[in-house]
C-alpha positions in Angstrom: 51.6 1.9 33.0 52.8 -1.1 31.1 50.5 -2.6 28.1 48.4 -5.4 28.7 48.1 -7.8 25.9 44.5 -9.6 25.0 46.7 -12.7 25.8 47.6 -11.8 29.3 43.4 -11.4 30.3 42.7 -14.9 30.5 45.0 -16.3 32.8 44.5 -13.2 35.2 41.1 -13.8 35.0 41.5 -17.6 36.3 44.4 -16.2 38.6 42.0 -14.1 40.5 39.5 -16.5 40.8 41.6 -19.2 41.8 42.9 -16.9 44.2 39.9 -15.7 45.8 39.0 -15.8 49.4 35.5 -17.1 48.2 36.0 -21.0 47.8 33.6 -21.4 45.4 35.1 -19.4 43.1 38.1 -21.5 42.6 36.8 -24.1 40.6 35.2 -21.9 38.2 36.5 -21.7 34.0 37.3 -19.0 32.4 37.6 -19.5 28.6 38.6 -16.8 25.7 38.2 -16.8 22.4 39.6 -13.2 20.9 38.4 -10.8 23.1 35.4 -12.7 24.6 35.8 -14.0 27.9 33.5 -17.2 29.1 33.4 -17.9 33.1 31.8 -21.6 33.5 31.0 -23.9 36.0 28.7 -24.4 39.4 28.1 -22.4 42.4 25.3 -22.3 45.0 24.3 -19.4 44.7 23.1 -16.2 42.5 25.2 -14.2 44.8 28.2 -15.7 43.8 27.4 -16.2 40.2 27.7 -12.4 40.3 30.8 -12.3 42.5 32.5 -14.2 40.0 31.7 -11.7 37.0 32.6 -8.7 39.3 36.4 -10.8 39.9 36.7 -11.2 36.6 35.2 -7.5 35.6 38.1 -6.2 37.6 40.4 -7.6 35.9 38.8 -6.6 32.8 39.0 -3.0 34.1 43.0 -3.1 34.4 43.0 -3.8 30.6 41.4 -0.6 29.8 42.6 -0.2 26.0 41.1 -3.7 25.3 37.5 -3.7 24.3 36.4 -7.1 26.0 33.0 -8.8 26.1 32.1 -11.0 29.3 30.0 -13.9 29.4 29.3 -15.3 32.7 27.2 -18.9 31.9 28.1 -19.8 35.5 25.0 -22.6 36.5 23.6 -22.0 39.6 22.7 -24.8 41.7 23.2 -27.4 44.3 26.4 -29.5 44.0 26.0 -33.2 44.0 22.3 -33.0 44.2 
């Protein structure tokens, strides 16, 4: 298995979000300072508050040597309303 570098979470992290078959999770912001991940942004929903943190948790997961805090401070509520 190759090694992951605290540089290479972020950007997976917004990869796999942008990429996600959920729409609303495309537009959301992941942020890292050190080893502190920050997803931002708007959804509908509570569900998909959480669906975010568990696309981002998985990527977390395939950087297993890295000890990484995640703070979801997704907002949930209508857009444009």
């Amino acid at each position: 298995m190759s090694q992951v570098s605290i540089r290479d979470v972020r950007p997976r992290a917004q990869t796999a979000l942008a990429n996600s078959p959920v729409f609303e999770l495309r537009d959301l912001r992941v942020d890292q300072e050190e080893a502190t991940l920050l997803i931002s942004g708007c959804v509908s929903s509570f569900y998909h508050k959480q669906l975010a943190q568990e696309v981002v948790r998985a990527v977390c997961k395939e950087c297993e040597g890295l000890d990484l805090e995640l703070i979801n401070s997704i907002r949930v509520g209508r857009s444009g309303g």
